[in-house]
C-alpha positions in Angstrom: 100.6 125.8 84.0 98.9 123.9 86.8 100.5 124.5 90.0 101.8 121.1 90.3 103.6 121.3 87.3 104.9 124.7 89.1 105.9 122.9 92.0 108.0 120.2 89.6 109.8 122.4 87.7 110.6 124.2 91.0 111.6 120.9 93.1 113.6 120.4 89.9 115.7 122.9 90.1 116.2 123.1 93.7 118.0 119.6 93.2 119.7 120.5 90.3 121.2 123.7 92.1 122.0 121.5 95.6 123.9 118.8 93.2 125.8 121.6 91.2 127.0 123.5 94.2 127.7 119.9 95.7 130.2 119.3 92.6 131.5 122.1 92.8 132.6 121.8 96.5 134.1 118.5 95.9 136.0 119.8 92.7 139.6 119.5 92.2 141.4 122.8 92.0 141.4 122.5 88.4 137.9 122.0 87.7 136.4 124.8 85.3 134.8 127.1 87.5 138.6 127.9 88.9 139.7 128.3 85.3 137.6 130.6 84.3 137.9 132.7 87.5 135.0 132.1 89.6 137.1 131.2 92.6 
């Protein structure tokens, strides 16, 4: 792959892993992550 296709992909996933942990803080206590243990 090209290296701006590297440097997509990465950007990419940086955002996707800032928005998850972003839902996750703002999750209710019940979300998922608490039911399945990952407290």
């Amino acid at each position: 792959m090209r290296a701006a296709q590297v440097d997509a992909i990465s950007a990419m996933r940086r955002a996707e892993r800032a928005t998850w942990l972003d839902d996750a803080a703002l999750s209710p206590p019940w979300a998922p992550g608490v039911a399945f243990g990952c407290e």
